[in-house]
DODO-507578 format. One record per residue: residue in one letter; x, y, z of N, C-alpha, C in turn. Coordinates in steps of 0.05 Angstrom, whole numbers, padded with zeros to 5 digits, always signed. Example, Ala and Ser with C-alpha at 12.3 -4.5 7.8 and 13.67 -1.06 7.14 Angstrom:
REM DODO-507578
A+00264-00114+00156+00246-00090+00156+00264-00066+00156;S+00257-00045+00142+00273-00021+00143+00258+00001+00157;
END
This chain:
REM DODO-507578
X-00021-00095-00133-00016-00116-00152-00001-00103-00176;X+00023-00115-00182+00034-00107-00202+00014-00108-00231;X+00038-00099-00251+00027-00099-00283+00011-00129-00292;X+00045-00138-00286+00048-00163-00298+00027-00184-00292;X+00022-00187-00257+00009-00209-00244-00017-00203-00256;X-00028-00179-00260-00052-00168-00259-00062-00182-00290;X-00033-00183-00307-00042-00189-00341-00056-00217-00340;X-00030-00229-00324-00034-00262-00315-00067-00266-00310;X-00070-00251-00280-00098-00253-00275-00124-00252-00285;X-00122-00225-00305-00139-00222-00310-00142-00229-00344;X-00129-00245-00355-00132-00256-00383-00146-00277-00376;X-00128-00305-00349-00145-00323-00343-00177-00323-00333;X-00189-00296-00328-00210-00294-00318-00230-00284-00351;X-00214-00275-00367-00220-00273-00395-00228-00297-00401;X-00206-00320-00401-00208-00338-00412-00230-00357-00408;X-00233-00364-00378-00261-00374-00365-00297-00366-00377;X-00294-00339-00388-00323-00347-00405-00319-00310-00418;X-00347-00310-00437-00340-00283-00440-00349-00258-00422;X-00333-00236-00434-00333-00214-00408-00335-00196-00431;X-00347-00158-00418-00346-00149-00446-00325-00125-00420;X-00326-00102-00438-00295-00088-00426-00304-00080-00399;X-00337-00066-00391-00336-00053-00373-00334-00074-00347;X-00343-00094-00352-00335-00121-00331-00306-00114-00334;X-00281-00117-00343-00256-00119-00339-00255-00097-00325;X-00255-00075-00337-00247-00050-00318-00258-00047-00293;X-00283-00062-00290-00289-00058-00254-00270-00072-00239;X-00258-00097-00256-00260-00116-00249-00222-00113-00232;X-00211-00092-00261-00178-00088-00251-00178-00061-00234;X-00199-00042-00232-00203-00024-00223-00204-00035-00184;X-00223-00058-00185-00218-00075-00163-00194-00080-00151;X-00175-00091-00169-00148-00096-00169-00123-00071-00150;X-00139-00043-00155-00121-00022-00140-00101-00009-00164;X-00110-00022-00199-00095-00007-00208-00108+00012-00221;X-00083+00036-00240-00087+00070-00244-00097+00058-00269;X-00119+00088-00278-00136+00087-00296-00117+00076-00333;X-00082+00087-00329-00076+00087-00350-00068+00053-00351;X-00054+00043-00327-00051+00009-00339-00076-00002-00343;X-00105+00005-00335-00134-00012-00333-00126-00004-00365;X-00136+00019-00380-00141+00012-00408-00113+00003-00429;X-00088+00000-00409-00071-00007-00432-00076-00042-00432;X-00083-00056-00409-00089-00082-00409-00116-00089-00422;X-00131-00064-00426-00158-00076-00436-00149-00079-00461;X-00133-00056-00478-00117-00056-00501-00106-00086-00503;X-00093-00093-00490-00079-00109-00503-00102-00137-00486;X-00116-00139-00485-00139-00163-00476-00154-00168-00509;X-00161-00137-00523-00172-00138-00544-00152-00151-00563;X-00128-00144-00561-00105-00148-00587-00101-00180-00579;X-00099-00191-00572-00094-00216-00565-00114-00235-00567;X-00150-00224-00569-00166-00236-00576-00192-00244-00552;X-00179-00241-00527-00183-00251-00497-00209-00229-00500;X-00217-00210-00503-00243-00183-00504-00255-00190-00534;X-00281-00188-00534-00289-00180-00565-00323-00183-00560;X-00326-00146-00556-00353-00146-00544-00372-00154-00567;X-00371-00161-00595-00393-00174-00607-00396-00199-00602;X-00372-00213-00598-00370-00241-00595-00385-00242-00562;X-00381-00222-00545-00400-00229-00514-00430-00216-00530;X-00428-00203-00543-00457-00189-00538-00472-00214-00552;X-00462-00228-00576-00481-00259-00587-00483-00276-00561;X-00464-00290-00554-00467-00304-00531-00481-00298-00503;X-00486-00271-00504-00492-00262-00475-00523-00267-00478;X-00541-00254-00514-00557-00253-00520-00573-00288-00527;X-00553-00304-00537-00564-00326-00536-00572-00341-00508;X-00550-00340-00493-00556-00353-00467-00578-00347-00452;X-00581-00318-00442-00608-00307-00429-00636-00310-00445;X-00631-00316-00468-00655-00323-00482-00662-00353-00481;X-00639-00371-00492-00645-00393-00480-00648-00410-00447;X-00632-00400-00445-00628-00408-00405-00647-00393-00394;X-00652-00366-00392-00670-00354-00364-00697-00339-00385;X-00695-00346-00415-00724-00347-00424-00734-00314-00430;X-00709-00298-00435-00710-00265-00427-00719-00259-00458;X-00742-00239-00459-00751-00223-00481-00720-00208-00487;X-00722-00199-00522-00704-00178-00533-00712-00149-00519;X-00726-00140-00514-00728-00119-00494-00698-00117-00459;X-00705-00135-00457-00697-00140-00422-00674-00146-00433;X-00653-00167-00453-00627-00170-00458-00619-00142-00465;X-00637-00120-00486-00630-00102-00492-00619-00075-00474;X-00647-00080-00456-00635-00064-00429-00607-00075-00417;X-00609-00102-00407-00582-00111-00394-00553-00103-00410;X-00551-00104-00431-00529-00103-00457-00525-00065-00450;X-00544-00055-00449-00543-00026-00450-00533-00022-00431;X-00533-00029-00406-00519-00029-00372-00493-00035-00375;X-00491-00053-00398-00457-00056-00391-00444-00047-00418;X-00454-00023-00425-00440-00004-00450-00435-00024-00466;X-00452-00032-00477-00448-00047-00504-00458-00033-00530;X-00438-00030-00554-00455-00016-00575-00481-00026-00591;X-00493-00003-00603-00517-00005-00606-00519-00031-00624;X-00498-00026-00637-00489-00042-00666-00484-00074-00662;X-00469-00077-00642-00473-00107-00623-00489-00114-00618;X-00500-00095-00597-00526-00107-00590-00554-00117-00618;X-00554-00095-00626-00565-00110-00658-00565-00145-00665;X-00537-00137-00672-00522-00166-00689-00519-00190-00669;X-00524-00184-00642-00525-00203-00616-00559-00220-00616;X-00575-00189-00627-00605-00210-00622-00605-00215-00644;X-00597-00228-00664-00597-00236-00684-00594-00271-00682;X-00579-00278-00663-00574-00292-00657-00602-00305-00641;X-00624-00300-00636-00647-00307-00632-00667-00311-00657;X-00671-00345-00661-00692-00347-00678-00715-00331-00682;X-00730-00330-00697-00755-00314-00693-00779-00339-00686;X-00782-00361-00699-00793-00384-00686-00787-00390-00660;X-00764-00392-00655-00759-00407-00619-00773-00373-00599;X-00759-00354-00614-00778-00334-00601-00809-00332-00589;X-00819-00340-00613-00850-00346-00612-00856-00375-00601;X-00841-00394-00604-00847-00415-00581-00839-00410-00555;X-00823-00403-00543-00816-00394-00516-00845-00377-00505;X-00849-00363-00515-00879-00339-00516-00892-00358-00506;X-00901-00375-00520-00925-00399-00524-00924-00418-00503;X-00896-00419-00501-00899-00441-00476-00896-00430-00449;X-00885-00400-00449-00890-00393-00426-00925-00383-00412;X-00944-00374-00439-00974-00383-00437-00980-00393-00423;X-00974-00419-00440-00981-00439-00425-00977-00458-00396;X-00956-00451-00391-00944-00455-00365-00958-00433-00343;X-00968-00411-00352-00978-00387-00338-01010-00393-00338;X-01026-00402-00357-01048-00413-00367-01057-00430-00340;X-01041-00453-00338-01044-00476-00321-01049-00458-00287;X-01027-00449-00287-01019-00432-00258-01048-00419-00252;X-01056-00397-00268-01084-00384-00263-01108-00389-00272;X-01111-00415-00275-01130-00433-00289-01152-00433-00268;X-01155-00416-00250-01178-00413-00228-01196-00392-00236;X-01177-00366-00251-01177-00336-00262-01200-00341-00282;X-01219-00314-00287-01235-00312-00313-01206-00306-00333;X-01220-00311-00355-01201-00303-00377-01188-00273-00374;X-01202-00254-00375-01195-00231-00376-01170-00216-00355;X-01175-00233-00331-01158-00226-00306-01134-00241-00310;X-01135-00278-00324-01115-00292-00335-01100-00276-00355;X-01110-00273-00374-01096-00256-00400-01079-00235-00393;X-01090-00214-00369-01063-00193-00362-01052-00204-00336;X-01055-00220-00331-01029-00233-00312-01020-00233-00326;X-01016-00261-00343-00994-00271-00367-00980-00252-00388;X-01000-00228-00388-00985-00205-00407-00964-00192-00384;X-00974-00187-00371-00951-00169-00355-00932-00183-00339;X-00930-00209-00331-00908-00234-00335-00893-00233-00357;X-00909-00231-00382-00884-00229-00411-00872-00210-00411;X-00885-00182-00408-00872-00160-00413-00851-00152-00391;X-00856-00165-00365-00831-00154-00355-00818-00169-00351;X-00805-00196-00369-00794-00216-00368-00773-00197-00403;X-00780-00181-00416-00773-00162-00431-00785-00179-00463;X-00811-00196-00457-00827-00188-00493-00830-00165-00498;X-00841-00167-00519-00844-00140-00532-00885-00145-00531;X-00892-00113-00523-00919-00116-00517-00939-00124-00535;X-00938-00118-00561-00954-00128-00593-00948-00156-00598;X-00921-00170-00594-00922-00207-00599-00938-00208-00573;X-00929-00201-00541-00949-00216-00520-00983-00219-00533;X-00986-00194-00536-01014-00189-00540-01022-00206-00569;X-01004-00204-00592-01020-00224-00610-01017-00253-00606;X-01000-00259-00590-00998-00292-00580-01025-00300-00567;X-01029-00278-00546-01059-00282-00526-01082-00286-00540;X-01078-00261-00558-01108-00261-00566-01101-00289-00590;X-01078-00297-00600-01079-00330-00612-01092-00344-00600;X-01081-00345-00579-01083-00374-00556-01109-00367-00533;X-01119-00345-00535-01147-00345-00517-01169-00318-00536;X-01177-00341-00560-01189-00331-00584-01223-00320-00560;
END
């Protein structure tokens, strides 16, 4: 694939949602091209506006929090997999209420509550903790939500 087709290509696939760089470079690296046109196009992806890993790392962080319900832990890990700076990633979970945080917690409880509602408390309570935690809560909100909600 030439320079040119490749710019074509791969801006429009920019353009379709956000991407942060190491997605592009797999992505032209796919393509069959040399390491120096992959970063002169990532260059100029950034200069043109089409790249801008704070602008994916907010979006990336709001969506998985709202859509698939993901603790700041587990986005943190995911963000870290695809070389995102620390400093992004920061200013990305920021973009997460601290209330909708703690309701999401609460309702996932409760939705977990109903499910093992056969369970003594004690065996209920670390299901639902270790459901939060590797859904990526953080282990001190799981645990003071529980001990809220199963006083």
């Amino acid at each position: 694939m030439s320079l040119s087709e490749a710019k074509l290509k791969i801006a429009s696939y920019c353009a379709y949602q956000e991407r942060c760089q190491q997605e592009i470079r797999n992505k032209l690296y796919s393509y069959g091209l040399i390491p120096d046109d992959v970063e002169e196009l990532i260059g100029y992806l950034i200069s043109e506006g089409y790249l801008n890993e704070l602008r994916f790392s907010k979006a990336y962080c709001g969506g998985k929090f709202r859509i698939k319900k993901w603790g700041r832990n587990r986005i943190t890990l995911e963000l870290k997999k695809r070389k995102i700076s620390d400093n992004c990633i920061r200013i990305g979970l920021q973009e997460i209420d601290e209330e909708d945080y703690i309701q999401v917690i609460q309702s996932l409880i409760n939705s977990k509550r109903l499910k093992y509602d056969n369970l003594s408390d004690y065996v209920k309570r670390n299901k639902i903790a270790s459901f939060l935690i590797s859904k990526g809560y953080e282990s001190q909100i799981t645990w003071e939500e529980l001990n809220r909600m199963f006083p």
